[in-house]
N, C-alpha and C positions, 0 to 999 in steps of 0.2 A: 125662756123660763124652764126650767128644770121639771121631769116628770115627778109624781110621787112617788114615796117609799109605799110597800104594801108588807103589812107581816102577815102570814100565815098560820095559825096555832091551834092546840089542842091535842087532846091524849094519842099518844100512839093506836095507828089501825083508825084514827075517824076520817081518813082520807085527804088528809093535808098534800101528800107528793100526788096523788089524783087532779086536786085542783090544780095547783102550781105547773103539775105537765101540760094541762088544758090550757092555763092562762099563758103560758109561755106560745104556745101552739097559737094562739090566735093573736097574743097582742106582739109577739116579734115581729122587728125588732128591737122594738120603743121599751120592752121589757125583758130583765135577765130573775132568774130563776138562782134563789141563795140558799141551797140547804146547809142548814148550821151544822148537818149533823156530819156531811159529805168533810165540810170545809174543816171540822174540828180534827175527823179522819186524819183528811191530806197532812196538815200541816202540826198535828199531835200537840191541841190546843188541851191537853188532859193532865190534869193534876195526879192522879189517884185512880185505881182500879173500886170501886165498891162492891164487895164481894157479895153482901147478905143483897143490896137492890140487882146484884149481876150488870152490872152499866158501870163508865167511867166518869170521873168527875171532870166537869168543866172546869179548863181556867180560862173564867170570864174576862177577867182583865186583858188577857192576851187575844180573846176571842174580837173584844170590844177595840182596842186598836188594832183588830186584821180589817175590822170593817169597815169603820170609821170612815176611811178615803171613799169605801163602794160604795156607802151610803149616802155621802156627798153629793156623790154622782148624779143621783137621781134614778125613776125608773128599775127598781129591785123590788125583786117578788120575795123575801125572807120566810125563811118555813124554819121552825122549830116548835118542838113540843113544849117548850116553856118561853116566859113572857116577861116576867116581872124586872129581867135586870135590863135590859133593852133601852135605850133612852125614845122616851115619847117624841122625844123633835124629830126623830130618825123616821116616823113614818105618820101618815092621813089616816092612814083606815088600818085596824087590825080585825082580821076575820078567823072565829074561832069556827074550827070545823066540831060538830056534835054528831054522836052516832047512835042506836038504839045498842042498849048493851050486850042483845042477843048476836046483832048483826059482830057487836066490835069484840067477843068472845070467840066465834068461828074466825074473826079473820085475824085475829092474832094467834086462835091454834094453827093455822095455814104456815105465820110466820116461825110455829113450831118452837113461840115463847114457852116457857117452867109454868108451870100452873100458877107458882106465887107470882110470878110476873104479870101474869093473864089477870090472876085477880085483884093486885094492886093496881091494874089498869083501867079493870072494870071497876074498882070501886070509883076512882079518880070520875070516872064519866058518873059514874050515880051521884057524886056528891058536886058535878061539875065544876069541879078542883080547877082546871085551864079557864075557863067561862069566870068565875068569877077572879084569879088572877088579875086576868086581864082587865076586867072591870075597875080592880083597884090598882094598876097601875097607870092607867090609860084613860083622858077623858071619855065621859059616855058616849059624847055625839060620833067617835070614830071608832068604836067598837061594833062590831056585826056577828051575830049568831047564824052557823048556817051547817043546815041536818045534812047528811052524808050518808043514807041508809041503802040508796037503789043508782044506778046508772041517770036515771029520769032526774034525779036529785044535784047529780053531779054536774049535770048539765044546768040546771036551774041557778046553780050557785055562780058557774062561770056569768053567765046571763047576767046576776044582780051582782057581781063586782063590774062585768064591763058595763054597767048598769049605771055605777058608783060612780065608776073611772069618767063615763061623758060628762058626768052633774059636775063632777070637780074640773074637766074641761072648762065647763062652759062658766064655771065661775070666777076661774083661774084665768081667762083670756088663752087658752092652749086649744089649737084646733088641732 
């Protein structure tokens, strides 16, 4: 039996590469680690530069058969800040990382984002732009909300995904 797919999502800064480095770190090697952002880098999955958002645009299409085969595979942690074009068969559970907006303002000044950057990002968490995405793209029952404000938090969220991961074991016949 094939492991699960797991997506990881939500605004930049609410600690998505935090989980994903955690969940790599304890559930290797049954689990690899997919940043979309890494992968679109390497292999210049980019359509377009957008100047006024400062980010490149995705080509999804090409992005979607680079993965296609990985996701077959089984066993992939996928991290990206957006959700909606992803096919739902591709994974079980997606887990939206959330942040206090205090906390996701300093740690995107750290990353030494443009202020407009900083506050289109903060707004995205206020109006929980990722969180709901993914709700309409994805059935209910595999969507998970999970805060990302303290260290104590980050740990707690690895906890209820490998938390997730045994319940789908044990349903699935995978020990």
């Amino acid at each position: 039996m094939v492991l699960p797919n797991i997506l990881v999502t939500g605004t930049p800064g609410t600690g998505k590469s935090e989980l994903c480095k955690l969940l790599v770190e304890r559930l290797a090697p049954d689990f690899t680690w997919q940043s979309v952002s890494a992968i679109v880098t390497e292999h210049g999955f980019v359509e377009e530069y957008d100047e006024v958002l400062q980010c490149p645009v995705l080509d999804e299409d090409r992005l979607l058969d680079y993965l296609e085969p990985i996701m077959q595979q089984g066993g992939q942690i996928l991290e990206y800040h957006s959700s909606d074009f992803f096919p739902e068969r591709w994974f079980a559970a997606v887990f939206v990382m959330r942040c206090s907006t205090t906390i996701l303002y300093d740690r995107l000044r750290e990353r030494q984002y443009s202020d407009k950057k900083i506050t289109s990002n903060v707004e995205c968490e206020i109006f929980q732009t990722l969180l709901d995405e993914a709700r309409e793209s994805y059935r209910d029952d595999i969507v998970f909300e999970l805060q990302s404000d303290s260290p104590a938090q980050q740990e707690a969220n690895v906890k209820q995904v490998c938390e997730w991961l045994d319940e789908w074991k044990n349903k699935n016949g995978k020990k």
